[in-house]
Backbone as CSV, one residue per row, in Angstrom:
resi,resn,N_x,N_y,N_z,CA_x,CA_y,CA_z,C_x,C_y,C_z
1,UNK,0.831,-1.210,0.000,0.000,0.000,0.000,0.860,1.253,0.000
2,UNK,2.036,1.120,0.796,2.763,2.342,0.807,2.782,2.762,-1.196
3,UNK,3.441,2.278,-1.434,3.690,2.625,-3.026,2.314,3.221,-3.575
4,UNK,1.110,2.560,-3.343,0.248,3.651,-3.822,-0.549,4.837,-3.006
5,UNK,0.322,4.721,-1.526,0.224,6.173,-1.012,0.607,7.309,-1.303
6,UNK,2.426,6.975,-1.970,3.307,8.058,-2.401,2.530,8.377,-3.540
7,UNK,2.060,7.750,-4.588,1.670,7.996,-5.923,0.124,8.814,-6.007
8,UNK,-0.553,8.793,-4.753,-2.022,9.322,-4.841,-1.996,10.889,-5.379
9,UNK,-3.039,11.118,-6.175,-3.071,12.927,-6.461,-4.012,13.319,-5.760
10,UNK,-4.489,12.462,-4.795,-5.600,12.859,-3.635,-6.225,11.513,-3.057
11,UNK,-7.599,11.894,-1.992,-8.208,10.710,-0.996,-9.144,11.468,-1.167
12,UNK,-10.470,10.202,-0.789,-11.434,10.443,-0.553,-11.717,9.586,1.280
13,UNK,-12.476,10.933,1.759,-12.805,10.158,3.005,-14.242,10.085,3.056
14,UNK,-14.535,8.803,3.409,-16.052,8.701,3.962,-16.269,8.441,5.530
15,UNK,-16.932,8.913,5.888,-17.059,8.784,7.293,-18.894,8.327,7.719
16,UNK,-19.038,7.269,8.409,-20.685,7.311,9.127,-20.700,6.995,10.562
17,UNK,-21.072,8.031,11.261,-21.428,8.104,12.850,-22.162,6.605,13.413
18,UNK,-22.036,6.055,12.351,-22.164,4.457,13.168,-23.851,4.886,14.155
19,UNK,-23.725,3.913,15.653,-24.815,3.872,16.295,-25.481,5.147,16.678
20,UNK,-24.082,6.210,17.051,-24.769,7.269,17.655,-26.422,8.090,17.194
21,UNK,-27.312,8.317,18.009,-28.443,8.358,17.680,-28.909,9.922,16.945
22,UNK,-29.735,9.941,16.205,-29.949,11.481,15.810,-30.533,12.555,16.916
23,UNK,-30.400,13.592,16.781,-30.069,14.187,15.480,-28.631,14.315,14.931
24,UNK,-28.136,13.932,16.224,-26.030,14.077,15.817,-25.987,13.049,14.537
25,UNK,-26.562,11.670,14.327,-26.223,10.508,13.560,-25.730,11.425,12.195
26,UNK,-24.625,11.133,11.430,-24.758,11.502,9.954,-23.435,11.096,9.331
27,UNK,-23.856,10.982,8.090,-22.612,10.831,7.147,-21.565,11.898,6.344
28,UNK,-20.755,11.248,5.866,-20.037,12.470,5.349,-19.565,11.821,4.011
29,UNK,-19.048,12.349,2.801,-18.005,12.150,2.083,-17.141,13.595,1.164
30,UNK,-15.823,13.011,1.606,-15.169,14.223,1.308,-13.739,13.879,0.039
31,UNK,-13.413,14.901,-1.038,-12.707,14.450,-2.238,-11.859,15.229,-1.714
32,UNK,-10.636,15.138,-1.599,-9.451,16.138,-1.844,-8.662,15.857,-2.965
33,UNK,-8.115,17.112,-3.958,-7.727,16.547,-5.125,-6.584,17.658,-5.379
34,UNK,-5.119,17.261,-5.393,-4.486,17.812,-5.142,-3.201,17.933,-6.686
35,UNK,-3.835,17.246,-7.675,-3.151,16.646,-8.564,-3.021,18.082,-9.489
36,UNK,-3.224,19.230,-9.582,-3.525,20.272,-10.343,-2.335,21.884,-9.856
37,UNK,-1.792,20.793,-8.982,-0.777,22.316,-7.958,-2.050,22.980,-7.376
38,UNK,-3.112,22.716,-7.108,-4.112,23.767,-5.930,-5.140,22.254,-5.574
39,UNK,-5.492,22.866,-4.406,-6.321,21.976,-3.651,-7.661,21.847,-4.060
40,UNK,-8.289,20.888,-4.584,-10.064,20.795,-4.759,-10.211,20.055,-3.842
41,UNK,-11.259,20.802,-2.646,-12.208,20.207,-2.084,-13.706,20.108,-2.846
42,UNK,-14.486,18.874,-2.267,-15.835,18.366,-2.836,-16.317,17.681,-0.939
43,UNK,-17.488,18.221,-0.401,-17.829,18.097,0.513,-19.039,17.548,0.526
44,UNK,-19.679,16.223,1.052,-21.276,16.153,1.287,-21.536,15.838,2.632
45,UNK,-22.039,16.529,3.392,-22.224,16.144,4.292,-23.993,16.512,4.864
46,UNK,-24.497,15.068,5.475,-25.496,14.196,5.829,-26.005,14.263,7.102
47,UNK,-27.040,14.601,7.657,-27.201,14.203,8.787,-28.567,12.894,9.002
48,UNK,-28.260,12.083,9.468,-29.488,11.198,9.292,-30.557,10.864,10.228
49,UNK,-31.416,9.805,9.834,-32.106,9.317,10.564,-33.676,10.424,11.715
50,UNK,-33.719,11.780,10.536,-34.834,12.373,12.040,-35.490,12.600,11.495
51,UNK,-36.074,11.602,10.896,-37.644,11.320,10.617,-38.601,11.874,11.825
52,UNK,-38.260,10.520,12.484,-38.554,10.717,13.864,-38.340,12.052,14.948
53,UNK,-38.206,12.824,14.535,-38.023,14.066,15.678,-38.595,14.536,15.003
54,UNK,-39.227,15.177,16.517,-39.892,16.438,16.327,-38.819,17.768,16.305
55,UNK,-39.598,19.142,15.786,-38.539,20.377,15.425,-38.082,20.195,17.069
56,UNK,-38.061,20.362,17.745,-38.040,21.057,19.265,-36.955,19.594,19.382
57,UNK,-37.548,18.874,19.491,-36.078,17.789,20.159,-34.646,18.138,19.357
58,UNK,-35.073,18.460,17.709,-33.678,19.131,17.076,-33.212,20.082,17.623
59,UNK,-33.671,20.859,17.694,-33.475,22.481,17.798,-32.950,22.496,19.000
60,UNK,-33.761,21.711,20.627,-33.000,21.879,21.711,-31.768,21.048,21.539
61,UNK,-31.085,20.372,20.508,-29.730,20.296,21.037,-28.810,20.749,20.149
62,UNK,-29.507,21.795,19.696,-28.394,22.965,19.464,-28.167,22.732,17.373
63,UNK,-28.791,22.122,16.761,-28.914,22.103,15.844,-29.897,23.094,14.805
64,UNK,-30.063,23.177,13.558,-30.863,23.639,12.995,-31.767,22.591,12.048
65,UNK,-33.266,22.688,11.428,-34.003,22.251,10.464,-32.996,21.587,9.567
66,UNK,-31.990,22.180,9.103,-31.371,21.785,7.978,-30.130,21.870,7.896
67,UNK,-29.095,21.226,8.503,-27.907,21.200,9.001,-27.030,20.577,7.848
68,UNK,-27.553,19.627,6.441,-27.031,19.200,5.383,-26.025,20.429,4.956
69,UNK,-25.119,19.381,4.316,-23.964,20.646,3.451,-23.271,20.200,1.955
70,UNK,-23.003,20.838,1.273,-22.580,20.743,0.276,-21.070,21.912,0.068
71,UNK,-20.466,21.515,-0.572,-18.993,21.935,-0.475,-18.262,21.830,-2.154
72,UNK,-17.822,22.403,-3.031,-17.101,22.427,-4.021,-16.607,23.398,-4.174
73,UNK,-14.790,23.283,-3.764,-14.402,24.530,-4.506,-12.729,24.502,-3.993
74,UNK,-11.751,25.591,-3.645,-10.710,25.460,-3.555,-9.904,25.655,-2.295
75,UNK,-9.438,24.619,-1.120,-8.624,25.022,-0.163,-7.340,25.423,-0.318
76,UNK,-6.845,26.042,0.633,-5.609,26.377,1.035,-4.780,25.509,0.866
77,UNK,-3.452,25.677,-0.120,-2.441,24.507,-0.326,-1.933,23.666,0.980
78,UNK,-1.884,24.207,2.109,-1.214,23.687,3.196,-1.672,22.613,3.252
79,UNK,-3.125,22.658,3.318,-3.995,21.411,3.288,-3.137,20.009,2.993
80,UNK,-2.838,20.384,1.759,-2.705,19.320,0.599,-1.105,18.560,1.702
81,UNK,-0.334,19.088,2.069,0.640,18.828,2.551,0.273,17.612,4.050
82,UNK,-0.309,18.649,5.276,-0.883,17.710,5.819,-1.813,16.429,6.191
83,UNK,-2.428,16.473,5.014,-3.343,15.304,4.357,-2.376,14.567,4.075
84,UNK,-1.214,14.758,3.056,-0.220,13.718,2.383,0.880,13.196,2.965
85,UNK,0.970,13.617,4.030,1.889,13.044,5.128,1.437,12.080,5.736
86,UNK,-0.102,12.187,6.325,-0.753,11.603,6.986,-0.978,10.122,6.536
87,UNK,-1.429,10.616,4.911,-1.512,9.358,4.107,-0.360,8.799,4.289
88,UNK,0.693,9.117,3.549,1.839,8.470,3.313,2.304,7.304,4.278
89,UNK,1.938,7.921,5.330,2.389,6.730,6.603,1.455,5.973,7.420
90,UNK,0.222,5.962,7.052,-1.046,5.628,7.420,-0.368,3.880,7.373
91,UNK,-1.297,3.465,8.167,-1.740,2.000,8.336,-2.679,1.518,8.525
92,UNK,-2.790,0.212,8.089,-4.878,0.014,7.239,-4.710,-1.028,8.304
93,UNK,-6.259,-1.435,8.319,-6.696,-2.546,9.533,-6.742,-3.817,8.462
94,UNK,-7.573,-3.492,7.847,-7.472,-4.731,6.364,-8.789,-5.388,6.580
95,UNK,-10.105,-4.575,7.404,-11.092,-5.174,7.666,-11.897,-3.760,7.112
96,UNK,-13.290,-4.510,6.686,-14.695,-3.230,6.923,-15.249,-3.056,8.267
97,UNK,-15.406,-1.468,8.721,-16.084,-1.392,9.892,-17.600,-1.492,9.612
98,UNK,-17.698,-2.140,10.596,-19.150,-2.696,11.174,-19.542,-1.965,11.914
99,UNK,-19.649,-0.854,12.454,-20.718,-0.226,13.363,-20.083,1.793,12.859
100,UNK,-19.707,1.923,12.052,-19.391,3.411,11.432,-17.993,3.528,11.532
101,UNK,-17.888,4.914,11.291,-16.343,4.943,11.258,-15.523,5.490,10.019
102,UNK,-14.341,5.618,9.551,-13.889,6.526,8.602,-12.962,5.875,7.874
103,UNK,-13.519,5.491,6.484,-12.779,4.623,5.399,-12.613,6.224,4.486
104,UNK,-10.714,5.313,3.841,-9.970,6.245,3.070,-9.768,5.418,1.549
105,UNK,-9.327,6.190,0.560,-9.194,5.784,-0.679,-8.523,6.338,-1.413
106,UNK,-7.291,6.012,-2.001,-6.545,6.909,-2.842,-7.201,7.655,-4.338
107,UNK,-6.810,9.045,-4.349,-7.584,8.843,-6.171,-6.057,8.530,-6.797
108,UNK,-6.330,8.051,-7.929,-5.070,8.195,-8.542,-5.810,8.232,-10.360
109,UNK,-5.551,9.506,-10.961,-5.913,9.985,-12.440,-7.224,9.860,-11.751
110,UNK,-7.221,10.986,-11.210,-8.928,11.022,-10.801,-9.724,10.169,-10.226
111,UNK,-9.666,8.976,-10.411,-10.246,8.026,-9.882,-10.140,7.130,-8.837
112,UNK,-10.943,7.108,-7.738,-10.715,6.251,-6.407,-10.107,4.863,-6.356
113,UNK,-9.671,4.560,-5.653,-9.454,3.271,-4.987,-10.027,2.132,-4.580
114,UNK,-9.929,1.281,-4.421,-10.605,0.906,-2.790,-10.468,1.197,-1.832
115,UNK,-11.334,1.289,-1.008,-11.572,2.388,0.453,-11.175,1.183,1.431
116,UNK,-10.262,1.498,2.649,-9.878,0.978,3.175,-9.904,1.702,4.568
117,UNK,-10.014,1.049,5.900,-10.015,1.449,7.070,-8.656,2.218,7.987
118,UNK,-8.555,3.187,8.068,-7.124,3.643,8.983,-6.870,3.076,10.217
119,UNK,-5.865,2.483,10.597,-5.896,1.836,11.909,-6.039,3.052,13.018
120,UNK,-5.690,3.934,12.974,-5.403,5.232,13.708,-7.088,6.034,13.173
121,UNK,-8.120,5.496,13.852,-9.357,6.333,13.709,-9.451,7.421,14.092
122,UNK,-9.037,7.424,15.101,-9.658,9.095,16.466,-8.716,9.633,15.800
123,UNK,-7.204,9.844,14.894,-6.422,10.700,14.932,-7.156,10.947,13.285
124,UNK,-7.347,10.357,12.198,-8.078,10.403,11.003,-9.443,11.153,11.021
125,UNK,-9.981,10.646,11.967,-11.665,11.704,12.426,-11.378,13.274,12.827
126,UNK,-10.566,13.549,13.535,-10.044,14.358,13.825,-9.604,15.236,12.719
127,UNK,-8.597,14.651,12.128,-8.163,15.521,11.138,-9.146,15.813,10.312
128,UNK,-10.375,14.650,9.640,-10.888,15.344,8.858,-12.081,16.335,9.662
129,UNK,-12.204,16.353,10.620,-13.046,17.402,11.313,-12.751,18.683,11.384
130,UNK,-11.181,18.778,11.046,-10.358,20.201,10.948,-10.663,20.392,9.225
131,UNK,-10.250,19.794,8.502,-10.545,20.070,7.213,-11.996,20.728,6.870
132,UNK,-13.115,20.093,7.815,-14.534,20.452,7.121,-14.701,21.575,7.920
133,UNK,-13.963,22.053,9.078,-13.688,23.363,9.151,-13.107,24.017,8.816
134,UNK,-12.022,24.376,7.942,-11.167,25.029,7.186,-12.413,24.958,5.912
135,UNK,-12.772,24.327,4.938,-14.208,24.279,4.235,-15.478,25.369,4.743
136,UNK,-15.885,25.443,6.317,-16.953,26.313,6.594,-16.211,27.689,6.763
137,UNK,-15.232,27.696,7.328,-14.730,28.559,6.805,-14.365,29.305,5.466
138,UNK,-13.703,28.735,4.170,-13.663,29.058,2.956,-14.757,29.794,2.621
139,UNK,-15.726,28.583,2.742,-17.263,29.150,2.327,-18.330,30.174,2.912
140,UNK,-17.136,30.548,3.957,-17.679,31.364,4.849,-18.890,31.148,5.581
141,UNK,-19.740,29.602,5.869,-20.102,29.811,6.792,-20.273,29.761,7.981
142,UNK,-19.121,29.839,8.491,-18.636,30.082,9.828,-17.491,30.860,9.992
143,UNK,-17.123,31.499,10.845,-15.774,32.568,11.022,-14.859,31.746,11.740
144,UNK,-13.358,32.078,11.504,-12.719,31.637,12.747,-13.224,31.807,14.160
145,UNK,-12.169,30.750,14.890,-13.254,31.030,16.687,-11.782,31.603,16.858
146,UNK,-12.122,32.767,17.723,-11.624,33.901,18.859,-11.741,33.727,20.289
147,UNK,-10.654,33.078,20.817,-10.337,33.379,21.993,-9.611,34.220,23.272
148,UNK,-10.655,35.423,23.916,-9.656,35.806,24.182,-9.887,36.123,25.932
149,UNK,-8.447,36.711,26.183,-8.103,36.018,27.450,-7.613,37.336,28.218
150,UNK,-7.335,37.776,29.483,-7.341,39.087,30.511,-6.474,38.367,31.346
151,UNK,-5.644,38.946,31.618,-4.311,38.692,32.670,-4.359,39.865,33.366
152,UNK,-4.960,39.908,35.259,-4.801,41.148,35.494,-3.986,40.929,36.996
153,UNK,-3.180,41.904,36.997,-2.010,41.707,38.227,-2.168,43.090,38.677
154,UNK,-1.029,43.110,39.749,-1.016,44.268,40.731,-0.470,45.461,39.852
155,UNK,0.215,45.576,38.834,1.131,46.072,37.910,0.065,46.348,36.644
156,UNK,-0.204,45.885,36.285,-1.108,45.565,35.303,-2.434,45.096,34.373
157,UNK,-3.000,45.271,34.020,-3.857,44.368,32.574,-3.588,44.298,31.334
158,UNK,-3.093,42.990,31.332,-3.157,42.532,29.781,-4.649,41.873,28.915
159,UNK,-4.711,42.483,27.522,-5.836,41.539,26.976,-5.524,40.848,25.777
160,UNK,-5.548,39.715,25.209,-4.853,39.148,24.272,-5.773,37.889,23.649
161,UNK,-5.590,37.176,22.505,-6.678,37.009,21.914,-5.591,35.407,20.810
162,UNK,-6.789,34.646,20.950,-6.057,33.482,20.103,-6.971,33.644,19.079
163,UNK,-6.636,33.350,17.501,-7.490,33.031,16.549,-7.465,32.042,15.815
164,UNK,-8.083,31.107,15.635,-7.600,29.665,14.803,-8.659,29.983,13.378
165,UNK,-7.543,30.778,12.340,-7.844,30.009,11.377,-7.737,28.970,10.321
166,UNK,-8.997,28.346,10.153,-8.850,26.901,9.762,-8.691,26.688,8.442
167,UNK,-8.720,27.841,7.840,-8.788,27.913,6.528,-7.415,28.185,5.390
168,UNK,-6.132,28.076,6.474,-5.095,28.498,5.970,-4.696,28.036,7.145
169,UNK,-5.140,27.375,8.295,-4.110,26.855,9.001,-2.867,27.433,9.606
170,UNK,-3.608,28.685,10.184,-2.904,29.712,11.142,-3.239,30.192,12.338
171,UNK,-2.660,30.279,12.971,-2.704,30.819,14.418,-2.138,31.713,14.786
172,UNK,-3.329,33.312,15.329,-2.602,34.540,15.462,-2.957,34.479,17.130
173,UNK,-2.009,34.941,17.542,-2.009,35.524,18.738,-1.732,37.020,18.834
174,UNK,-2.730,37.689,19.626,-2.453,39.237,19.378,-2.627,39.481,21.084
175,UNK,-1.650,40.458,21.331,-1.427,41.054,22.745,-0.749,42.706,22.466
176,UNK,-1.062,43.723,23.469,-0.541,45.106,22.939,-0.623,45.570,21.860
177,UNK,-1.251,45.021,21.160,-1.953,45.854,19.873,-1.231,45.333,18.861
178,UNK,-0.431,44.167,19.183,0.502,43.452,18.060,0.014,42.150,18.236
179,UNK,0.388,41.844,16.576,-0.086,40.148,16.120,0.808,39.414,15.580
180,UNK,0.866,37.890,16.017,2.349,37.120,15.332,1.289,35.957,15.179
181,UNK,1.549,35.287,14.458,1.583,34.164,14.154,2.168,32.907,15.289
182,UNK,1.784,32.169,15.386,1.923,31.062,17.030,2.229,29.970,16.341
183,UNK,2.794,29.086,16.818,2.657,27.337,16.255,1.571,26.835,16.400
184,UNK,0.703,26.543,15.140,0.161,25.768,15.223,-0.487,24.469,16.230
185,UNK,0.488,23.732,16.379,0.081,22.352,16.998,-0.113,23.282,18.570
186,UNK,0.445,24.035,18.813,1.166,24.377,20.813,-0.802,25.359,20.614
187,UNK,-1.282,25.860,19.302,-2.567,26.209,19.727,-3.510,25.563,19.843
188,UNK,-3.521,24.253,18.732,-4.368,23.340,19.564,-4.993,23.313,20.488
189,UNK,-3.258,22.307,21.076,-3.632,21.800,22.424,-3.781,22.933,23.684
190,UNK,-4.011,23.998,23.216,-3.779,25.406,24.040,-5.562,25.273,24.243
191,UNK,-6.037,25.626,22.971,-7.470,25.332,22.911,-8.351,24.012,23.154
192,UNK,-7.536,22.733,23.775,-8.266,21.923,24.145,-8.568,21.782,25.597
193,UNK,-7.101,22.374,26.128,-7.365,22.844,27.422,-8.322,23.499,27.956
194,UNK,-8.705,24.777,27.141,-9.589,25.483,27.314,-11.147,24.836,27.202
195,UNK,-11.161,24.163,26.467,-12.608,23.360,26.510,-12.943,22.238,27.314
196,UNK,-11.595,21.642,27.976,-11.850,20.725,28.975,-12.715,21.030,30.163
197,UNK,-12.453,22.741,30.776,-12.944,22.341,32.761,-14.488,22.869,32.453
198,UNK,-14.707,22.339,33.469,-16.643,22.864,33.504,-16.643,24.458,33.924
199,UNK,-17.336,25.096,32.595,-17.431,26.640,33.184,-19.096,26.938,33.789
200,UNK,-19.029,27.572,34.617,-20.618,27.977,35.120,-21.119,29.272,34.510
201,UNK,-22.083,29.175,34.009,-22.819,30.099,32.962,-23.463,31.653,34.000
202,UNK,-23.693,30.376,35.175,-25.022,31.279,36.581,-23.836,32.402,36.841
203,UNK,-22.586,32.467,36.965,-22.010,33.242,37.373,-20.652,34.217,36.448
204,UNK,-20.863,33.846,34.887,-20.466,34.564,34.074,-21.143,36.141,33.835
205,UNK,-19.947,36.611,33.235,-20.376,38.152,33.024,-20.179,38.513,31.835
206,UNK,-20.481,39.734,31.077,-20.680,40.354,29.299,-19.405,40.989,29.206
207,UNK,-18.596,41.259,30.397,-17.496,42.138,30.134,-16.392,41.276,31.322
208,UNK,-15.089,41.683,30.627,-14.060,40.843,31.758,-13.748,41.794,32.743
209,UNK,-13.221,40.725,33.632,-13.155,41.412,35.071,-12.043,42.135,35.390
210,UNK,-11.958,42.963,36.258,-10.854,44.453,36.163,-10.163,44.432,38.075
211,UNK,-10.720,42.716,38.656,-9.977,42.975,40.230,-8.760,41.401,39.371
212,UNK,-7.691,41.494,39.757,-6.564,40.651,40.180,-7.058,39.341,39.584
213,UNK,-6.370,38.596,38.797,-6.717,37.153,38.371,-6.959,37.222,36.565
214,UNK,-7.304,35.935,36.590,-7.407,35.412,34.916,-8.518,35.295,34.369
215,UNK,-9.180,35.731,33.588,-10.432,35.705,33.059,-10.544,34.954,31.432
216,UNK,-11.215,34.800,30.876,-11.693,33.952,29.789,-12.785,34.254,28.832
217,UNK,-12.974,34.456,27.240,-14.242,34.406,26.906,-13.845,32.926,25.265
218,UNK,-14.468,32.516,25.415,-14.740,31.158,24.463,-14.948,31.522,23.134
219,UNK,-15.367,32.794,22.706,-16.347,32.762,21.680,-17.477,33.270,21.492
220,UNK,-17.988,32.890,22.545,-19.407,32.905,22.745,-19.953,34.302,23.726
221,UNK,-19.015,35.377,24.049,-19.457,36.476,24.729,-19.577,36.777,26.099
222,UNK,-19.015,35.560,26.669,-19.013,35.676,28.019,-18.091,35.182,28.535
223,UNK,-17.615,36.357,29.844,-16.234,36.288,30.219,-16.461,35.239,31.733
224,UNK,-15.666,34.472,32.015,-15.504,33.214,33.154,-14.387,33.548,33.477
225,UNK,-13.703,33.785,35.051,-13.028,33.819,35.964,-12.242,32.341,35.921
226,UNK,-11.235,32.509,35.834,-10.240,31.040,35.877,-10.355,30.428,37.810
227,UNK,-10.650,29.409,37.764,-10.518,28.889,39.404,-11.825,29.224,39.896
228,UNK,-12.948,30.309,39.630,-14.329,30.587,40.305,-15.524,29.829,39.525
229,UNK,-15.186,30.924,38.125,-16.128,30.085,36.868,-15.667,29.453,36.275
230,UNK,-14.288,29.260,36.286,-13.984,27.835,35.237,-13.501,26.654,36.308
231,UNK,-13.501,25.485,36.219,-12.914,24.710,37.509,-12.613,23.556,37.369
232,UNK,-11.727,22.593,37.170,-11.650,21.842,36.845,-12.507,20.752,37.389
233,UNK,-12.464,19.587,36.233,-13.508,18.549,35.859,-12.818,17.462,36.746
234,UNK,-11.586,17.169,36.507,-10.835,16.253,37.168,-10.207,16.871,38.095
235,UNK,-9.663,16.480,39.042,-9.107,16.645,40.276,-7.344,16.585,40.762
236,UNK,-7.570,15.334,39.558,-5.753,14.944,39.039,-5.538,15.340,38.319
237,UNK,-6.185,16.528,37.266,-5.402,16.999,35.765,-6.050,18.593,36.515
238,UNK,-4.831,19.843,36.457,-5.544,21.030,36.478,-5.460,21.772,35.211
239,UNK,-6.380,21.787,34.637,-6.508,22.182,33.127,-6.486,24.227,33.947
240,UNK,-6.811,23.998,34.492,-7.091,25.727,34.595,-5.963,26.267,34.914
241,UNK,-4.870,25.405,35.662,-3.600,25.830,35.696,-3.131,25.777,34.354
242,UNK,-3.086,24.808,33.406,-2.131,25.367,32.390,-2.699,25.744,31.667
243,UNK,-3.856,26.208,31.668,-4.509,27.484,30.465,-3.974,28.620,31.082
244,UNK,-3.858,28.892,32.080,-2.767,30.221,32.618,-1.541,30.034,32.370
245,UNK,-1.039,28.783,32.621,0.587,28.979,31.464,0.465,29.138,30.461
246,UNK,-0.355,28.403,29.783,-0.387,28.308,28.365,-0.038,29.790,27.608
247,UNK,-1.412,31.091,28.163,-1.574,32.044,27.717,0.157,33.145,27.775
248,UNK,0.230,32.485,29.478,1.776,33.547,30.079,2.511,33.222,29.075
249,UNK,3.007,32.152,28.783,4.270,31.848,28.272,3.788,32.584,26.742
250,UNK,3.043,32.615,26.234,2.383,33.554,25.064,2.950,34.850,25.558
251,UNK,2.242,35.801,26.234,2.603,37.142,26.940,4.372,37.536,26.774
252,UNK,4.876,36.149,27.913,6.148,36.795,27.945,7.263,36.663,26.252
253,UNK,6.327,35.983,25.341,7.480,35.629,24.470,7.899,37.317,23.400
């Protein structure tokens, strides 16, 4: 298989949410085609099975009527790079999944493969979950997510701001009215931290806080106190401690 990894001018991924129940249940299939020196994406993505629901059971979990998508058109070259690495060294199970899951396929002169299983799922799902965001992005419908963050000391307030965009696969960090570019991977996992501890909504505020300590807003407009409103989930991992390194070591660089 290696030999017709190196040789692919693109993959197709299909992906199906297996058991999980609707309205989340859905499928996907996605073309990347890289054989032209620029990236073609081709996107379908499915949500299944809600016959059965009513609007209100959709809607309360955070979905819309019509959540289907369609996708044709051109990503960011970077793309093409991290996709082809991935491939290149991939390893197949050599079985069909039986309960969902994410089969790959080389194109080669346009035309697919046989679709075969990645042994490495969660890291393959993943990636293509970044891709079909770099896609809602392109297509603009969705913006990069903005995170930003208040460092306030006896000396000072700082306010500073992460941006992941997915669409070029950059990461700005802006503090003092200046913006650089961050590593990639170190924002990630910067931003997974951040979504790990349980934040409390009952005691968030519209504006960040201006006494001593670390504050937070997600995205979503509301600022959470590090250690009051945000708190960790586990007891043995303090995620709220190193989302305060995370950000410092940002600050001081």
């Amino acid at each position: 298989m290696k030999k017709s990894n190196e040789h692919a001018s693109g993959i197709v991924i299909e992906f199906d949410s297996g058991i999980i129940p609707p309205p989340y249940s859905h499928v996907y299939r996605m073309t990347l085609d890289w054989s032209n020196f620029e990236l073609k994406a081709e996107l379908e993505l499915h949500y299944t099975d809600r016959e059965d629901l009513t609007e209100d059971e959709i809607l309360d979990e955070g979905f819309t009527l019509n959540d289907d998508f369609s996708f044709k058109g051109t990503l960011d070259f970077v793309w093409k790079k991290v996709v082809s690495v991935e491939f290149e060294k991939a390893k197949w199970s050599g079985r069909q999944l039986e309960e969902g899951g994410l089969m790959i396929s080389a194109l080669e002169n346009g035309k697919p493969g046989p679709a075969k299983a990645p042994v490495n799922q969660e890291a393959w799902q993943m990636l293509a979950q970044d891709i079909i965001q770099a896609i809602y992005e392109t297509s603009k419908k969705e913006a990069p997510l903005t995170v930003n963050y208040r460092q306030v000391t006896n000396e000072e307030s700082i306010d500073c701001s992460i941006t992941m965009n997915f669409s070029n696969r950059e990461a700005v960090f802006t503090a003092k009215n200046e913006s650089k570019i961050i590593n990639w991977e170190y924002a990630v996992q910067l931003l997974k931290l951040v979504f790990s501890p349980d934040y409390n909504y009952e005691i968030a505020k519209e504006t960040a806080g201006t006494k001593r300590g670390c504050y937070i807003e997600c995205g979503d407009g509301y600022w959470h106190e590090l250690g009051k409103g945000v708190i960790n989930i586990d007891t043995s991992f303090d995620a709220v401690g190193r989302i305060k390194d995370g950000f410092e070591n940002l600050i001081e660089e």
